[in-house]
Each structure stands twice: as structure tokens, then as C-alpha cells.
N, C-alpha and C positions, 0 to 999 in steps of 0.2 A: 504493500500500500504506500507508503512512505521509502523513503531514500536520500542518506545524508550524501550532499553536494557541495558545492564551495562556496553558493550563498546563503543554505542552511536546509532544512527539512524541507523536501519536494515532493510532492503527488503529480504523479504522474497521468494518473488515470481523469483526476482534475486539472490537471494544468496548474497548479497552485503552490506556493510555498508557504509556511507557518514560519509569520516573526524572522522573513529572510536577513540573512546578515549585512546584504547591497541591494541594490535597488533592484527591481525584478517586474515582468509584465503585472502578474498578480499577486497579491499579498492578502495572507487572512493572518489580521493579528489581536493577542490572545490579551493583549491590554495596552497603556500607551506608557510605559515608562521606556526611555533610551535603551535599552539593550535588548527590549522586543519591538519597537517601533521605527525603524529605521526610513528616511528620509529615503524620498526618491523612484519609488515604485509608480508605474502605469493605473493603477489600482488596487484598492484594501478595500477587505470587508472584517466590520468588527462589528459588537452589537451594539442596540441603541444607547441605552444606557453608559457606552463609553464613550458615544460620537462627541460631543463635545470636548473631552480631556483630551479625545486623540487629535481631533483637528487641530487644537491651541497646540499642540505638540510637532505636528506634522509641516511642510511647505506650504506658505499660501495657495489655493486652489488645487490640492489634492483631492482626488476622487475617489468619494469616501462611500462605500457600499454600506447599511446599516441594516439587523438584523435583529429582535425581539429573541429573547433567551427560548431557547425550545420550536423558533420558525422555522424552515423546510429552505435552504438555498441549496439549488441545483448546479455545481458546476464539471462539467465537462461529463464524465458517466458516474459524478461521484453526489452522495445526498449529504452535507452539511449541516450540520445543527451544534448553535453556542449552547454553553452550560454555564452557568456560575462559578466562578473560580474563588470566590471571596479573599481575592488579593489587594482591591482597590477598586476604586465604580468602574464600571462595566469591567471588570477581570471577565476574560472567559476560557473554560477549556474548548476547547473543537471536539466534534465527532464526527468521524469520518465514515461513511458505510459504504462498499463499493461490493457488488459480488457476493454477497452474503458475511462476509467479511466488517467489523467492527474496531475502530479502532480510534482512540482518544490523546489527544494532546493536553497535557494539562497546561501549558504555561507557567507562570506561578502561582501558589495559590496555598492559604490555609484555612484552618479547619475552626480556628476559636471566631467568638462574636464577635461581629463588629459593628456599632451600628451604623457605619457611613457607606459599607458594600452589600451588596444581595450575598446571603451565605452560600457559601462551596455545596455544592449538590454530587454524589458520586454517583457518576454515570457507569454501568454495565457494559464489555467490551471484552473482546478477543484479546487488542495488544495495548497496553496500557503506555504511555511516554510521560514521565514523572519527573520534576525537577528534584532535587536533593541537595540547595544550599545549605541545611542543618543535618543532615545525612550521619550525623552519631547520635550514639547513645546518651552523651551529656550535654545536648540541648534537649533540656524539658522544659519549657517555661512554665512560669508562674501566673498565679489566678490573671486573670486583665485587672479584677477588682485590687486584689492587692500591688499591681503593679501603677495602677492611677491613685491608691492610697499614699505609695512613696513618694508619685509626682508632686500630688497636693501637699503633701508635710513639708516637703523639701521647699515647696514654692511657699509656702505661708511662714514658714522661719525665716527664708531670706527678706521676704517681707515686712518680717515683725525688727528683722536686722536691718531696713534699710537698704537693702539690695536688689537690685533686678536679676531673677533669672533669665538667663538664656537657655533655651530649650532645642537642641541640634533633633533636626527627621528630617528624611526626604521631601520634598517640597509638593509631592503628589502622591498622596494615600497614607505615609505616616502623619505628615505633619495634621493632616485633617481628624483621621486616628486618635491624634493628642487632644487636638481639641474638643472634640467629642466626650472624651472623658475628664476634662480638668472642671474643676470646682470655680465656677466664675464668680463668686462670691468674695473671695480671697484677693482680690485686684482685675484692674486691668490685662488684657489679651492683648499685644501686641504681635505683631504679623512683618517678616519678611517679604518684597515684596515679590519675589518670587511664590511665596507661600500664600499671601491673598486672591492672587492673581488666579492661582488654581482651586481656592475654598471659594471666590467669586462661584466657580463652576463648579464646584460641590453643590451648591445652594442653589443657583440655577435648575439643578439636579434631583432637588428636591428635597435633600440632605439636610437636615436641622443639626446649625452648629450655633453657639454662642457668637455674642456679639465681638468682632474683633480691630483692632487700629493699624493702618499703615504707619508700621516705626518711622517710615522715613518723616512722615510729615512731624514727628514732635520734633520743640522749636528750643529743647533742652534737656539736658542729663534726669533733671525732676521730673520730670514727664514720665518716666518709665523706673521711678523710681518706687519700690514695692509691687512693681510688673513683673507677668511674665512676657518673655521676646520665644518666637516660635520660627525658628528658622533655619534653612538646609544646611547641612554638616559644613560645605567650604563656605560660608560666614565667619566659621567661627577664627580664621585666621587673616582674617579682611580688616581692613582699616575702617569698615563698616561696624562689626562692634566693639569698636573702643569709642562709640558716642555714646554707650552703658555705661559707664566709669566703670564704679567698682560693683562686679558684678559676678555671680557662681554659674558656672557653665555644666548641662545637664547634656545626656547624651540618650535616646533611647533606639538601640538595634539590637536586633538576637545578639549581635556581638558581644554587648556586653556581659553575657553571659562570665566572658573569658576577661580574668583578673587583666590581663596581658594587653589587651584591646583597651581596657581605659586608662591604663599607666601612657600608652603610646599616641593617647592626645590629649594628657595631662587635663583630663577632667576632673572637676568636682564631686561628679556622681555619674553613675551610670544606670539606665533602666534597661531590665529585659524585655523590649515589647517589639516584636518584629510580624511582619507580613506575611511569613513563610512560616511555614508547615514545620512542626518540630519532629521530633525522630519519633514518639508513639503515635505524631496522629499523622505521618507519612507511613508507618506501616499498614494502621486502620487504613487509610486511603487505600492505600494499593489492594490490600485485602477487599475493600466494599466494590470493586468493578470486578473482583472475578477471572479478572483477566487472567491468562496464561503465560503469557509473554510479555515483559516490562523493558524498556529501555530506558536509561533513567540517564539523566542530564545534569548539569549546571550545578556541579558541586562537588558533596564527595562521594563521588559515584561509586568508587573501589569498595569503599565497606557496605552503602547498600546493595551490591549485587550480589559482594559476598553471602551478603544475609541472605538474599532472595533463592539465591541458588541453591543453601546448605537444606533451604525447607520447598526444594524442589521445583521450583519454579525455571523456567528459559527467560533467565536477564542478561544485559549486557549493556556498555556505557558508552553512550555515544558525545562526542565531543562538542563545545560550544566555544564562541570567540567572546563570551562576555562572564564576568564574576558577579554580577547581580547583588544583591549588599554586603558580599563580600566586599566589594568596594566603599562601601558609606566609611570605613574607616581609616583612607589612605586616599580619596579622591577631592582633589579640589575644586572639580564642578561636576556634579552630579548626572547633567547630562548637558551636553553641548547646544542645542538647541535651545533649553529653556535661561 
């Protein structure tokens, strides 16, 4: 059904690529962050609920095919249908059916609540294609609820001290993520503007977030003083936030998990709240399609196939040109376009 190439996952039988790596006639992609959304295709089809994120992501006047989660698109002998990937609005995985034959891309995608994405639905399938950026056995994260309880303590003491937090996430899907869960009651929201730019279209979306401020427009250090600032990880070495004075710098990615990831961007604190699938609820995952066959991607492939294969399964690991947040802890623009 599929077939890895030089611009990334091809269907042949569609004519199509998933989340190509260069620019390609057709593209079907699986959500709009940089390392699945790539600039320069003839045509994309993604679903509705992401056409906005992807467009603002994409070249002006790209043509953008849009699809309802669960609609019937027909391409080449092949029948198409988005699923929920609950990565970020409109995440999707693909399902692909040709021949009797079934078979799923997931994109990225996890399994905890969130309330600013439609939740991950596991689709039934032959060959399963699964990312694994968290692909050990010591990421397990923590509640959501006690992970927004550490946000808000940490933010209402820097408060009570006269400090503005800085709060580092991706500037499409975590930072919104964050918002969603912090306590607005404890101060002002301020917003990178990269980070409003994309909650604009959260909300658009239909997304209920709190109220938030374009940092740039305050007109001094006091303004944002006993705030929280909510903005993408390469801010935090900009000359853009040292208009905080004196401020504690918060970081939240699966990353943190690992002591080592927040010594090596000398944070204040670190949160575990990430976008991706952890090791028990990628194995549920791969368990709830059935499948037989998994190819698993974008991460650490090695030990999930190991797993897969010792309990009998046909897996194997196929290559990707992107680190996906493995990056959020060593990238200074998150994605080149935005």
C-alpha cells in the first residue's frame, strides 16, 4: 500500500504522499506543525477542523482540499478517511483502504484529554504506521491535572514574589494546551506573538480559551509584572525576553521528563506535558487497531519494534528527516515559516 521514497510515505495506488518531506503533486497531511506540513506541494488535503492552522502555516494560495473526520475522499483506486489524532486541532491519522487491504497512518498523536483537540479515536486496520517520539518505558507522564496544578503554584508564587513567569511550548497546540489549563484568576495571560497569532485560530475554531495580551504591546517591565508570558521555546534566548526583567522561566515538553533536558536550558522548572503518546498509551494504541503489521517512525523506533516483535507481531522502522519535539529542546525556531 505504502512505500518509503525520498520525499517521504507514497501511495501508489492513490497517487499521494503523507506529510511529504519536499514539495510533491499531492499531499495528504496529518496536521500543520513544520515537520509534517511542508511548503510547496501542487495540492493537500487535510480535515476541516485543521484548514485554518494549516493554511496560516502553509504559502499564500495553496490548495487546500478539506475533509470532515470520518468523510469518504476518493483518490486514484484508493478510499481515504481522516480520524482524530488528538495531537493539536484538526491532528489526523489517515486510513487508507485499497483492495481489501487497510491501513493507517497515524501522524502524531496522543491519547490523554485535551480540551482544545477532538480526542485520538483508534481506528481498526491490517498495517498500523505509529510515530514513537516517547518510545521507552520511562516516559509515563503525569495526571494533566497535576501537571497544571505545578503550572499554577509555580505561577502564583512568582506572583506573590513579584515576578513574571515565562512559560516556553510550541506556539501551535502546546502553547494553547497551556492555556486551557492555567488558573486565570492568578494574573494576567500574556501571549507571544507568535502564540496569539495561532490561539486567534484556536478560537476562530471554536476553542474556548481564556482571555489573553499581546506582550509586545505593554508599554513597560510593570505590565507583566505578577504575569504569566506564554511563549515558543526560541524566545526564551531573544532579546525579546529581557523586556521581563527579572523573571522565572518554565518549560513544559515530554522532555522534561529527563533531569538532563532542563539543566541544558538552565530552567527554573520544568513541566511534563507533551503532545505525544507516552510508552503505555502507545502500546494501548497499537494494541486497539488490531493490526498485524506496524511500522513505526519518528523516534525510538529500535526499542518499540523490539517490543512488538518479542510478542509476535511483523514490525519494522522506517526512517524520517524530522525529530519532532525532540527538537523543542535545542531548536531556535521552531518552524521556519511561522
Amino acid at each position: 500500500m505504502l512505500t518509503l521514497t525520498s520525499s517521504g510515505l507514497y501511495c501508489q495506488a492513490g497517487d499521494f504522499f503523507i506529510d511529504p518531506w519536499e514539495p510533491v503533486d499531492r499531499a495528504v497531511i496529518t496536521h500543520a506543525h513544520g515537520d509534517h506540513a511542508t511548503w510547496g506541494s501542487r495540492a493537500y488535503l487535510t480535515s476541516r477542523t485543521g484548514l485554518g492552522v494549516l493554511r496560516a502555516r502553509l504559502e499564500p494560495g495553496a490548495c487546500i482540499q478539506a475533509a470532515e473526520y470520518g468523510e469518504q475522499v476518493v483518490l486514484g483506486s484508493t478510499t481515504i478517511r481522516l480520524h482524530p489524532a488528538g495531537h493539536i486541532l484538526g491532528s489526523s491519522q489517515v486510513r487508507i483502504e485499497h483492495a481489501g487491504e487497510i491501513w493507517v497512518v497515524s501522524g502524531d498523536y496522543k491519547t490523554d484529554p485535551d480540551p482544545t483537540c477532538t480526542p485520538f479515536e483508534p481506528v481498526r486496520c491490517h498495517t498500523f504506521v505509529t510515530e514513537s517520539t516517547f518510545g521507552l518505558p520511562i516516559y509515563r507522564w503525569p495526571s494533566q491535572e497535576q501537571v497544571f496544578s505545578e503550572i499554577n503554584s509555580w505561577w502564583r508564587a512568582n506572583a506573590a514574589a513579584g515576578k513574571t513567569s515565562l512559560l516556553l511550548g510550541y506556539a501551535l497546540g502546546k502553547a494553547q494546551r497551556l492555556l486551557a489549563g492555567l488558573d486565570a484568576g492568578i494574573g494576567p495571560i500574556l501571549t507571544h506573538g507568535a502564540v496569539e497569532r495561532m490561539t486567534s485560530l484556536y478560537r476562530e475554531g471554536g476553542v474556548e480559551l481564556p482571555a489573553t495580551h499581546y506582550a509586545g504591546a505593554a508599554d513597560s517591565r510593570a505590565d507583566a509584572t505578577g504575569a504569566i508570558v506564554i511563549a515558543p521555546p526560541y524566545a526564551d534566548a531573544s532579546i525579546w525576553s529581557r523586556r521581563f526583567g527579572d523573571h522565572s522561566t518554565g518549560f513544559a515538553s515530554g522532555w522534561m521528563m529527563v533531569r538532563g533536558a532542563r539543566r541544558q536550558r538552565s530552567l527554573d522548572r520544568g513541566f511534563a506535558l507533551s503532545d505525544h503518546v507516552d510508552w503505555p498509551g502507545l502500546l494501548a494504541a497499537i494494541e486497539a487497531t488490531g493490526a498485524g503489521e506496524v511500522w513505526v517512525t519518528h523516534g525510538y523506533t529500535g526499542p518499540v519494534v523490539r517490543w512488538l516483535k518479542e510478542r509476535g507481531l511483523d514490525a519494522r522502522a522506517i526512517a524520517t528527516r524530522f525529530e519532532g519535539e525532540r527538537a523543542e529542546v535545542t531548536e531556535t525556531s521552531e518552524d521556519p515559516h511561522l
